[in-house]
C-alpha positions as CSV (number, residue, x, y, z in Angstrom):
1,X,-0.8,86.1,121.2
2,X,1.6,85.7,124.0
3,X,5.5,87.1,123.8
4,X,6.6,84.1,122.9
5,X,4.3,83.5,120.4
6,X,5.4,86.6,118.8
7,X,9.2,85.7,118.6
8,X,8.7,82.7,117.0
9,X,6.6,84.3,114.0
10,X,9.1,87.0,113.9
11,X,11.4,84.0,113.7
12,X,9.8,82.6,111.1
13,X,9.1,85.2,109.0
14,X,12.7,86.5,109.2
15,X,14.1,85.8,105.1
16,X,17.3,83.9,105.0
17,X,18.9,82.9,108.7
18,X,23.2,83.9,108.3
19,X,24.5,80.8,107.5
20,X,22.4,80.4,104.6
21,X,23.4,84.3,103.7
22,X,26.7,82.9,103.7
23,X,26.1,79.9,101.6
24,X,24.4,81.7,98.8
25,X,27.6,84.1,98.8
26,X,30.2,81.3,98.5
27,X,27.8,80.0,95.7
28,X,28.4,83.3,93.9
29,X,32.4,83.4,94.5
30,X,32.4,80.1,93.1
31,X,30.5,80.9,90.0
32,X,32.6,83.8,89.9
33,X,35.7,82.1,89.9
34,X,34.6,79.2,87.5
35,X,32.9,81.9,84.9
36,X,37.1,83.3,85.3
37,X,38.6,80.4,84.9
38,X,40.4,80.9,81.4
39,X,41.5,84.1,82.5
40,X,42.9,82.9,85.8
41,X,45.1,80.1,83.8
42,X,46.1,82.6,81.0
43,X,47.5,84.7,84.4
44,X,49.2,81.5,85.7
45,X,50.9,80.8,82.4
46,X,51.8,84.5,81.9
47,X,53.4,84.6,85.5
48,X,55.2,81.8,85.5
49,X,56.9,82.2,81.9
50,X,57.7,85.6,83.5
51,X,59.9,84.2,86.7
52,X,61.2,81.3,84.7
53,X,62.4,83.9,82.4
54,X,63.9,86.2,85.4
55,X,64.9,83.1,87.6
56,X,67.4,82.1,85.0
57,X,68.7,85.3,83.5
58,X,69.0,87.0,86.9
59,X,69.0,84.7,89.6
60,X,69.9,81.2,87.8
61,X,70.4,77.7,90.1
62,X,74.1,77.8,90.9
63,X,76.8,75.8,92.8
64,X,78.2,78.0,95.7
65,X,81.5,77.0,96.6
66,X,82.7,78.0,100.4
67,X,86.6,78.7,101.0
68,X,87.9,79.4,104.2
69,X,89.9,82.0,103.9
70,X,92.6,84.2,105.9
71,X,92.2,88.1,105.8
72,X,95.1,90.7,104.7
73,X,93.7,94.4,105.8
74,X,95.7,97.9,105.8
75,X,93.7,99.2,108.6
76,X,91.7,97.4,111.7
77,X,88.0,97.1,110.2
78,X,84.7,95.5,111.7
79,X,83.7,92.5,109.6
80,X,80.8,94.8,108.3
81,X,83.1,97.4,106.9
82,X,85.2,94.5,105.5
83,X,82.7,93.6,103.7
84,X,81.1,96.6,102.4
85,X,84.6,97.3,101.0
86,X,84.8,94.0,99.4
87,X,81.5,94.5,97.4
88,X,82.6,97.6,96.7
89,X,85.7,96.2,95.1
90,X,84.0,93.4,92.8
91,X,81.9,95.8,91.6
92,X,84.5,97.6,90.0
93,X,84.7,97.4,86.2
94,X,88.7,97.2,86.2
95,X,88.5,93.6,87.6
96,X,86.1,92.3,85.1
97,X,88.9,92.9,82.7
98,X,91.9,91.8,85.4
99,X,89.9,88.5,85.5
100,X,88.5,87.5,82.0
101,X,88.4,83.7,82.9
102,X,86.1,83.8,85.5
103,X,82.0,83.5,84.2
104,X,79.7,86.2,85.4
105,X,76.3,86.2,87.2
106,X,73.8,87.9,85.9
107,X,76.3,90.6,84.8
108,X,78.2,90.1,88.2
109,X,81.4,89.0,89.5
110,X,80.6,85.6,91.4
111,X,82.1,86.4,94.9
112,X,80.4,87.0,97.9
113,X,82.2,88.0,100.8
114,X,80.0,86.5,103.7
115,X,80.4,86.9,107.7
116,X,79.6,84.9,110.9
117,X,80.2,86.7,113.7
118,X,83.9,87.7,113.6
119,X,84.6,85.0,111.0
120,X,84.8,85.9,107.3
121,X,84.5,83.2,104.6
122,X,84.6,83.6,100.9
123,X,82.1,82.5,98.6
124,X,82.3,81.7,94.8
125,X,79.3,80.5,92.6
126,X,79.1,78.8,89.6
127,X,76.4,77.1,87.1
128,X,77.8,73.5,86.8
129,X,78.9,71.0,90.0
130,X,82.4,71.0,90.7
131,X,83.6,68.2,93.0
132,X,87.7,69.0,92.8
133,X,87.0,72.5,94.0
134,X,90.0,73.7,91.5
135,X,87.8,76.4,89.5
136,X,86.6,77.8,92.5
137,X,90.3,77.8,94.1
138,X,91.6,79.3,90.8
139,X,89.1,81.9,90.7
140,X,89.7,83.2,94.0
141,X,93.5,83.1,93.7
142,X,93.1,85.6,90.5
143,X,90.9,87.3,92.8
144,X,93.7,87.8,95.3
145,X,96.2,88.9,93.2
146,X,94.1,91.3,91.6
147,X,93.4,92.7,94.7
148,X,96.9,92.7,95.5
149,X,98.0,94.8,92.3
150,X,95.4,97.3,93.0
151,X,96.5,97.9,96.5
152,X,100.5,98.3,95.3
153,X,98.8,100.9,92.5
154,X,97.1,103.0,94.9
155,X,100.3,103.1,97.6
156,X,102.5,103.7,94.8
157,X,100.3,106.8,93.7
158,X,100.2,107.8,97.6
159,X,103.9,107.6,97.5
160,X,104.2,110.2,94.6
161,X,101.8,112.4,96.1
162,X,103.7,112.7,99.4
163,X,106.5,113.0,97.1
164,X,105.4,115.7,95.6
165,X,103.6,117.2,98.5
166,X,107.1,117.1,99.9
167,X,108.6,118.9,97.0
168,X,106.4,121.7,97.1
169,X,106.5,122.1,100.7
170,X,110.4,122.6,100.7
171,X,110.5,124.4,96.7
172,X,107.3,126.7,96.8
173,X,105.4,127.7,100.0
174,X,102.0,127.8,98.5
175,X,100.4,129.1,101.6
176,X,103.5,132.1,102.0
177,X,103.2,133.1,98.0
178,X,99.3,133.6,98.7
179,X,99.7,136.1,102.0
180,X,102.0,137.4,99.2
181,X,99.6,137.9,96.6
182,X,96.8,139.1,98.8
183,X,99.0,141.8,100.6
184,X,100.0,143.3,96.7
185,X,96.3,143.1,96.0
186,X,95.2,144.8,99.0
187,X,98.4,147.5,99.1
188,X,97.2,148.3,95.0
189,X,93.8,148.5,96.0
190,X,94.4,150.8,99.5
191,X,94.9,154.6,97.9
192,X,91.6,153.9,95.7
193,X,89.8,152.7,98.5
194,X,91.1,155.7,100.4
195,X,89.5,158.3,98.2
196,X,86.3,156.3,97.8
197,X,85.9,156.4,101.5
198,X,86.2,159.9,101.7
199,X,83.7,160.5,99.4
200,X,81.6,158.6,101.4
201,X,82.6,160.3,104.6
202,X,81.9,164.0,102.6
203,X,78.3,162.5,101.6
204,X,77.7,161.1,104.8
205,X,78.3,165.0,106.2
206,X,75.9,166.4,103.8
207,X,73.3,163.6,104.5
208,X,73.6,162.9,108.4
209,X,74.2,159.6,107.9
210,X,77.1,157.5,108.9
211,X,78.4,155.3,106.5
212,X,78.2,151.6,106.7
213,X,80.8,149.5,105.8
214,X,80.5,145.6,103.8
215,X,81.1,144.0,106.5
216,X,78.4,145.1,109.1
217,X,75.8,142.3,109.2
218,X,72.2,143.7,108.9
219,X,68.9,141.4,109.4
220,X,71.5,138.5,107.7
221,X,72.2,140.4,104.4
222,X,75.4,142.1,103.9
223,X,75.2,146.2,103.2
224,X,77.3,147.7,100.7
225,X,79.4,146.0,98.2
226,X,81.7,143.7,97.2
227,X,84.6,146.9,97.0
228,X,83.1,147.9,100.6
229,X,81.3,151.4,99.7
230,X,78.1,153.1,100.7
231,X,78.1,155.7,98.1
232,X,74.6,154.9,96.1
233,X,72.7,155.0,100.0
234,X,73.9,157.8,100.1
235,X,73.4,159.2,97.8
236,X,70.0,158.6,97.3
237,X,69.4,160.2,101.1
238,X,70.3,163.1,99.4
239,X,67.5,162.8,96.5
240,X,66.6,167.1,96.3
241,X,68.9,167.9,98.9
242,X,72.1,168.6,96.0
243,X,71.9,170.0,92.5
244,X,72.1,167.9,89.3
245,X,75.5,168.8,88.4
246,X,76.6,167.9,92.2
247,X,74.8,164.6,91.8
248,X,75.9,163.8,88.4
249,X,80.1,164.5,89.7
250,X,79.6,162.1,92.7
251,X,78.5,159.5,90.0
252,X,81.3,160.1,87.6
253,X,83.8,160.1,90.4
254,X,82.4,156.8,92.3
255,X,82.0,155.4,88.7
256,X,86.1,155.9,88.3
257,X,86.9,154.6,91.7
258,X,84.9,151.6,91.4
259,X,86.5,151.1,87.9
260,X,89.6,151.0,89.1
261,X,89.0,148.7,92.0
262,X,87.7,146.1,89.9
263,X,90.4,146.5,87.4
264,X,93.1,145.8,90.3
265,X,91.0,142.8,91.5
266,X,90.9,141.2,87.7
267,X,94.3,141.2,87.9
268,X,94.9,138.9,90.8
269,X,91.9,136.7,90.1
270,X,93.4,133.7,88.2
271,X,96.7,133.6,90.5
272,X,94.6,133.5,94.0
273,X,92.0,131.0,92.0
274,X,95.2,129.0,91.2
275,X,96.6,129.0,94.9
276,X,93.5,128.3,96.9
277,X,93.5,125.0,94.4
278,X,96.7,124.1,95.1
279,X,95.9,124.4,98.5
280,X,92.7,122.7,98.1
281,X,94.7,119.5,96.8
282,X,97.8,119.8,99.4
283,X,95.2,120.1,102.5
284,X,93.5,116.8,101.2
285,X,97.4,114.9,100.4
286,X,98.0,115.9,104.0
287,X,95.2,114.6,105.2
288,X,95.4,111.2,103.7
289,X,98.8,110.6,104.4
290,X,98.2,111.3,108.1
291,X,95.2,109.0,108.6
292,X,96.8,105.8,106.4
293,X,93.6,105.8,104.8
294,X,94.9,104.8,101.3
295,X,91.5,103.3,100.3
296,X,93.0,99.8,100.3
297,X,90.5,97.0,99.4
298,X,90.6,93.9,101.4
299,X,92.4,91.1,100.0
300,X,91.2,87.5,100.6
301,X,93.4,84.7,100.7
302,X,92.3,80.8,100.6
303,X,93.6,78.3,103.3
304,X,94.4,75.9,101.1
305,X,94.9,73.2,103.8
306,X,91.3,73.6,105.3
307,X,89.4,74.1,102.0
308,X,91.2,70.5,100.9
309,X,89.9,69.1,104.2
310,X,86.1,70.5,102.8
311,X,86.6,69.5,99.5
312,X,87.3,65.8,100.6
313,X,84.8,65.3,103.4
314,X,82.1,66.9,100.3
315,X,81.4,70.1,102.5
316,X,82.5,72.6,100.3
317,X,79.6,73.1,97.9
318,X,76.0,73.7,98.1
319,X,73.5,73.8,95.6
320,X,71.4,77.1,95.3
321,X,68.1,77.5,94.0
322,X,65.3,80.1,93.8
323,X,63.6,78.7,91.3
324,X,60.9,77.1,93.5
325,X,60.3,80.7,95.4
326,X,60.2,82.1,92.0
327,X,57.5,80.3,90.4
328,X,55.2,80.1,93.7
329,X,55.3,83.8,93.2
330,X,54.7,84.2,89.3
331,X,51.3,81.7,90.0
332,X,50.1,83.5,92.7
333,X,50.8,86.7,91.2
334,X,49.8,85.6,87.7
335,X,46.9,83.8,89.2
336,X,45.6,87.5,90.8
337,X,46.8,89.6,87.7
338,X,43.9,86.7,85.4
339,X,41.1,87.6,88.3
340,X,41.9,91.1,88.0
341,X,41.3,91.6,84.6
342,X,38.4,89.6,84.1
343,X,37.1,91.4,87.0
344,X,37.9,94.6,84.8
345,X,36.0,92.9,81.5
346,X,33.3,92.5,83.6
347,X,32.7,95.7,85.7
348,X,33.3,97.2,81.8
349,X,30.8,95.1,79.9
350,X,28.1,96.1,82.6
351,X,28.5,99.6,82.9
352,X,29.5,100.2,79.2
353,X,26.6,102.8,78.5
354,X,27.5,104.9,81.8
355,X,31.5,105.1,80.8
356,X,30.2,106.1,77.1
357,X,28.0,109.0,78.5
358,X,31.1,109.7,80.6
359,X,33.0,110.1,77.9
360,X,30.7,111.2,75.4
């Protein structure tokens, strides 16, 4: 048989060629699919029911009205900022209250701050068609004032903290009364500190060792103590080198010192914990009232003259829906979630003796 010969049997003999390989498999996907078929429509139903639900309750069709608007700012912010501030201020539970007439979203104020390039336009959404544009104009006017009143609150609370930083300033120098305090603290707590260090000076003589004060750093912990001693070190350097009755008067005498040092620092405790707060809040009254940052929120005001110009050429509302989006994505996903599961009944049904041993 010649080489040619011997391809073409080979040829011949070969089992399935690939296109019929692929035919039988789209056979079987088929079947597959057809066998899964109830499940696959019990998935659809289940995900579409499921973004109706959610396309309604949270993102329902609304009306968005547009309103040019004019800008009043305390401080010169990028339209970005602007509007992070914005959001930040509809978001605030106070103005649900401030503005009981106008219908939520989903639990949300309906405004919508939105920017185009350096222009800033004000958006306000609603469930129902409104040709006149008066709801939306009313809405966004409460909004305004609202905004307005909590601006005037927070500079009349700036005013009274300057005020009152002011007072204390020229009444009680906080920062004077605590070099005050601290002096008295450290003048009680010098002559017991005094004898404390000699102690350690007369154990250091004994022991060869130099005392180390609190405030030498060593391998980033601080030696010593809070009160500054080194007695204990040194004392244990000693361990054999004194007699019991030595060792036992070093103890008693470092135990009085300390005492005392600790008693003297009680005392000033709550007045220097009651200072450094007071100077806490001055340092941060000073520091507002230099920058101007008074945390104003923006406040939005409505052209009227161009939004009447809209609202007669019809420009000034859109209709906004998600609904389609919403539903592609509850079949598909409800479509997937049906094959899965059948998938799941079947892998279970044909393998239910090996998961029993498995579990058995």
């Amino acid at each position: 048989m010649n080489p040619t010969q011997s391809i073409a049997s080979s040829v011949q003999k070969s089992p399935l060629s690939p296109s019929e390989d692929e035919y039988i498999d789209m056979i079987d996907v088929i079947g597959f699919l057809w066998r899964a078929k109830l499940w696959v429509i019990t998935g659809i139903v289940i995900g579409i029911t499921c973004a109706a639900v959610t396309v309604y309750s949270k993102k329902p069709p609304v009306y968005v009205t547009s309103l040019p608007i004019t800008l009043e700012v305390a401080a010169a912010l990028n339209p970005d900022a602007i509007v992070a501030k914005f959001n930040q201020f509809i978001d605030r539970p106070d103005l649900k209250a401030a503005l009981p007439g106008v219908a939520l979203l989903g639990g949300k104020m309906p405004f919508k701050l939105v920017s185009s390039g350096s222009n800033l336009g004000l958006e306000v959404s609603r469930l129902s068609a409104e040709a006149s544009g008066d709801e939306a104009m009313k809405a966004a006017e409460g909004l305004t004032i609202a905004a307005r009143a909590l601006n005037k609150k927070m500079t009349d609370a700036a005013k009274s903290a300057e005020s009152a930083i002011t007072q204390v300033s020229h009444g009680a120098d906080i920062e004077a009364d605590f070099a005050k305090v601290a002096q008295m603290q450290a003048s009680d707590e010098a002559p017991v500190k005094a004898k404390l260090f000699a102690l350690e000076s007369k154990l250091g003589q004994k022991s060869g060792m130099r005392p180390v004060p609190s405030i030498i750093v060593n391998a980033g912990a601080v030696s010593g103590t809070s009160v500054g001693d080194d007695v204990l070190r040194l004392l244990g350097a000693l361990e054999g080198k004194i007699s019991a009755a030595e060792r036992a008067a070093v103890i008693t005498e470092y135990s009085s010192l300390v005492g005392q040092i600790r008693a003297i620092q009680a005392k000033y405790v709550q007045p220097i914990n009651e200072m450094t707060a007071g100077m806490a809040s001055l340092s941060a009254g000073i520091i507002k009232s230099a920058t101007g940052d008074l945390g104003e929120v923006p406040v939005v005001v409505v052209d009227k003259a161009a939004f009447k110009a809209s609202v007669a050429a019809g420009t000034h509302e859109r209709y906004e829906s998600k609904r389609t989006l919403f539903i592609a994505l509850g079949l598909i996903l409800g479509g997937m979630l049906g094959l899965m599961a059948y998938g799941v009944r079947l892998f279970i049904a044909e393998n239910r003796e090996r998961i029993q041993k498995i579990f058995a």
